[in-house]
Backbone as CSV, one residue per row, in Angstrom:
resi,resn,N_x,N_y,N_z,CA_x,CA_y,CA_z,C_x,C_y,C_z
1,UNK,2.736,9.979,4.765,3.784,9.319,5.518,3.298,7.925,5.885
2,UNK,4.079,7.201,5.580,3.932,5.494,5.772,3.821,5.508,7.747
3,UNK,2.525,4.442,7.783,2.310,4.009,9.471,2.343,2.799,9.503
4,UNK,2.405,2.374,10.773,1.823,1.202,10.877,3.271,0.297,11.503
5,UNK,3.294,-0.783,11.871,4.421,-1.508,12.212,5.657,-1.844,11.171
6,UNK,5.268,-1.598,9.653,6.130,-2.145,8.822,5.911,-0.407,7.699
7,UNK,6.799,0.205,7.941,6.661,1.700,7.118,6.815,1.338,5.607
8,UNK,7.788,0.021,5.986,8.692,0.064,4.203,7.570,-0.519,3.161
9,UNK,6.464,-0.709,3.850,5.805,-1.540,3.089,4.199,-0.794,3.135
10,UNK,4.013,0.007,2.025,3.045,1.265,1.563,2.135,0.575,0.798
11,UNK,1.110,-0.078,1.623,0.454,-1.235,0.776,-0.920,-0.501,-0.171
12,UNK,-1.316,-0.765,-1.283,-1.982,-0.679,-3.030,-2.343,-1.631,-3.048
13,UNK,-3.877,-0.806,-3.962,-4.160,-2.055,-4.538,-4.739,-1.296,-6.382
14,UNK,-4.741,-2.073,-7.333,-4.918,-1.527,-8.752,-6.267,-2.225,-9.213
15,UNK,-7.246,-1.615,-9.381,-8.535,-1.803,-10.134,-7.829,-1.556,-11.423
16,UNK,-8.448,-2.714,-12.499,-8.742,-3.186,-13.892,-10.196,-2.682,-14.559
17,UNK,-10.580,-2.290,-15.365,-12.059,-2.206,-15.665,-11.702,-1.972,-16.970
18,UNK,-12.313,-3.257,-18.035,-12.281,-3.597,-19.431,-14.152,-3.050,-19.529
19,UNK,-14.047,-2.224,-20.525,-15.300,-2.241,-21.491,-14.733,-2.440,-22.801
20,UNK,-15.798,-3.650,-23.211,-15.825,-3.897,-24.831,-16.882,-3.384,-25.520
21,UNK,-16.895,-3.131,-27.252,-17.294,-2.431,-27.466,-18.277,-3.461,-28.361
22,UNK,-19.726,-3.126,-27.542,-20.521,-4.582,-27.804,-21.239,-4.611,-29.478
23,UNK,-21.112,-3.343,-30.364,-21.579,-3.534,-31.329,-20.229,-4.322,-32.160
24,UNK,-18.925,-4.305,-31.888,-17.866,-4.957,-32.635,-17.415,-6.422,-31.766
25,UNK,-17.901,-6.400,-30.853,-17.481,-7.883,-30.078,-18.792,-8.307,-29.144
26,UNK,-19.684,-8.917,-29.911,-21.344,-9.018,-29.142,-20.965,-10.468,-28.069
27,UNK,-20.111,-10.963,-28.633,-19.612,-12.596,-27.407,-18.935,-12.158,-26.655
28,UNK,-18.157,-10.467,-26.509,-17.593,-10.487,-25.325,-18.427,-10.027,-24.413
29,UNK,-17.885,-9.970,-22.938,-18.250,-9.317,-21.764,-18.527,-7.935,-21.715
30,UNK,-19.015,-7.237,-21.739,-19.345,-5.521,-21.907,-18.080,-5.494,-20.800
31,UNK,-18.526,-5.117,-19.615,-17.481,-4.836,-18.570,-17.194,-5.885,-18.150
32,UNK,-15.785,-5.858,-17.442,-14.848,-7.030,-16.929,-14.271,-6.115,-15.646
33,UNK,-14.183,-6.147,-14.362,-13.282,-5.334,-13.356,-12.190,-6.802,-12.534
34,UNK,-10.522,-6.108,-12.913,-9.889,-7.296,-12.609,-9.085,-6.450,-11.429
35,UNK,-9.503,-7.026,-10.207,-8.589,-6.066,-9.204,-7.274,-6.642,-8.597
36,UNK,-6.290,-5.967,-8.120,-4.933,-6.726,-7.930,-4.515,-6.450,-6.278
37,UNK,-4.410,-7.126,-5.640,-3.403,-7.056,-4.243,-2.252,-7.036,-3.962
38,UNK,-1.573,-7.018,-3.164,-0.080,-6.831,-2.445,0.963,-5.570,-3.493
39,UNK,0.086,-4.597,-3.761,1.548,-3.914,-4.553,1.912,-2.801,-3.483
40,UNK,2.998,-2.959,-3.434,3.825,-1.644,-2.510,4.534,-0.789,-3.187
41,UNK,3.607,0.527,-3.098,4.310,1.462,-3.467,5.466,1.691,-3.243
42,UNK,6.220,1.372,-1.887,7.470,1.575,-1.487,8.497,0.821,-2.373
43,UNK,7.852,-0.167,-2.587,8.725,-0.873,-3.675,9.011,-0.966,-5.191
44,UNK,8.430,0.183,-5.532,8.554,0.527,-6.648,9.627,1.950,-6.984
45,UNK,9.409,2.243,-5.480,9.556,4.262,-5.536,11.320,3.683,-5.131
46,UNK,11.415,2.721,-4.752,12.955,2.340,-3.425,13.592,2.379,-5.087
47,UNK,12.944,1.182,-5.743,13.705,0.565,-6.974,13.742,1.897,-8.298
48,UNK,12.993,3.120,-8.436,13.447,3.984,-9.596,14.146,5.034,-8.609
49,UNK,14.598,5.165,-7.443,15.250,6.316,-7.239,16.715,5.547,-7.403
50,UNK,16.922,3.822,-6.795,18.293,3.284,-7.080,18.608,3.439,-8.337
51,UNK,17.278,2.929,-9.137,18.100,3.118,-10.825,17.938,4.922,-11.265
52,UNK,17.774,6.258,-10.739,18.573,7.356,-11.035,19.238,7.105,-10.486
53,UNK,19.890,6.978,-9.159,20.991,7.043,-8.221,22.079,6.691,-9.047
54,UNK,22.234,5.345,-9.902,23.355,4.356,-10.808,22.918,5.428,-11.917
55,UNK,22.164,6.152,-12.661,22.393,6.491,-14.226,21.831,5.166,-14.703
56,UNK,21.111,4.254,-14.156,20.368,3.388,-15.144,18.617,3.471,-15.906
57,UNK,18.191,4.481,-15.398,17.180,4.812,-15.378,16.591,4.994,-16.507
58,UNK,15.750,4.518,-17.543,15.397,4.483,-18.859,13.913,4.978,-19.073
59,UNK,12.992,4.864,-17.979,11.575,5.380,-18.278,11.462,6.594,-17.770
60,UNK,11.811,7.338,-16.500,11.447,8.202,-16.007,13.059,9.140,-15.573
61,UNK,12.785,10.195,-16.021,14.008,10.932,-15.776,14.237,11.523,-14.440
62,UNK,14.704,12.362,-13.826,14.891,12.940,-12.468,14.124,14.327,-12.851
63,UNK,14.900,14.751,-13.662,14.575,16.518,-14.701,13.492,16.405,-14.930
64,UNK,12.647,15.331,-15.651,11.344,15.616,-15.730,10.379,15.913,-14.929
65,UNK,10.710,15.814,-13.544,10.090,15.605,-11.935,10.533,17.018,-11.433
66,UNK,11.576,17.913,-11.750,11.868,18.927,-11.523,10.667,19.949,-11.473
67,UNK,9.626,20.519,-12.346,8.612,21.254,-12.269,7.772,20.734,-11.085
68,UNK,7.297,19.571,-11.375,6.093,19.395,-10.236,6.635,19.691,-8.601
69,UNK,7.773,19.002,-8.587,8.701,19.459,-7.086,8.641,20.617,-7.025
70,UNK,8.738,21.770,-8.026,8.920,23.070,-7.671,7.737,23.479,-7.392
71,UNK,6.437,23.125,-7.873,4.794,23.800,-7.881,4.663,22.968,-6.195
72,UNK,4.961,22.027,-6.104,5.138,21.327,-4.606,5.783,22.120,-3.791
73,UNK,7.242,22.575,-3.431,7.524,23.291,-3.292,7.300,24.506,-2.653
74,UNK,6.990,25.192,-3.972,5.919,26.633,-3.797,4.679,26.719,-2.719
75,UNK,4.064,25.298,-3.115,2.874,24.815,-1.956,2.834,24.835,-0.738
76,UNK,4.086,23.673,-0.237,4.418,24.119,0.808,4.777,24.981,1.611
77,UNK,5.513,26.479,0.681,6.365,27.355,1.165,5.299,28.337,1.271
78,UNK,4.214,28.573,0.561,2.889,29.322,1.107,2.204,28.893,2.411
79,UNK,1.896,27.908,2.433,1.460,27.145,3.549,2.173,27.831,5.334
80,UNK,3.649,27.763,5.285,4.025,28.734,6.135,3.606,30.353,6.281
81,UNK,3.303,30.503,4.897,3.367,32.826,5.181,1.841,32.875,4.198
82,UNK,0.837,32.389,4.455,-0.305,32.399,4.311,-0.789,33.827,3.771
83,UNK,-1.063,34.065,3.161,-1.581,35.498,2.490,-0.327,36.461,1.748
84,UNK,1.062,35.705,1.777,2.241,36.316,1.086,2.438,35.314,0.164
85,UNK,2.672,36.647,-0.624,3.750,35.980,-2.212,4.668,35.796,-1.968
86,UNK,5.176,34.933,-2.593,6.601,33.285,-2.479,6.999,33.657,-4.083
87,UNK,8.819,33.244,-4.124,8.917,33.037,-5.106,9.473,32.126,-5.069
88,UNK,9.768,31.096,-6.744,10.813,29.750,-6.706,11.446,30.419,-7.535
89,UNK,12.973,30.407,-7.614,14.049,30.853,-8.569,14.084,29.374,-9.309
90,UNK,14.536,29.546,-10.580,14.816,28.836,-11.392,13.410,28.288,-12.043
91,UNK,12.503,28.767,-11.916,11.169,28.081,-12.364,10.902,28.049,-13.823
């Protein structure tokens, strides 16, 4: 759960790490680490649920997200009755 004074903004950051492969490129750099600031998760997650919301959605489907929600799900729903079997219908 997002804290802090500004929730909408779920601040990331993305490590880069290039190895070249020094017997086929001896002038390059073996390792290179290129790290990146300001990415917000929130702003990525806001912008693919609008594009399912419209049917514009081209990389990531909704259905494909269906299993892991359900093993999620399941997770949580053990978590309440601790030592009982749970079922998910439709699994």
């Amino acid at each position: 759960m997002p804290r802090g004074h500004n929730a909408d903004r779920i601040d990331a950051f993305a490590r880069l790490t290039t190895r070249a492969n020094a017997s086929l490129l001896p002038e390059e750099q073996y390792t290179s680490v290129r790290t990146f600031d300001g990415l917000f998760h929130s702003d990525s997650n806001r912008q693919l649920m609008e594009n399912w919301l419209r049917g514009t959605e081209n990389r990531s489907s909704l259905a494909a997200h269906l299993l892991p929600m359900q093993v999620t799900e399941a997770l949580a729903t053990s978590l309440l009755t601790p030592g009982r079997p749970i079922e998910i219908t439709d699994f």
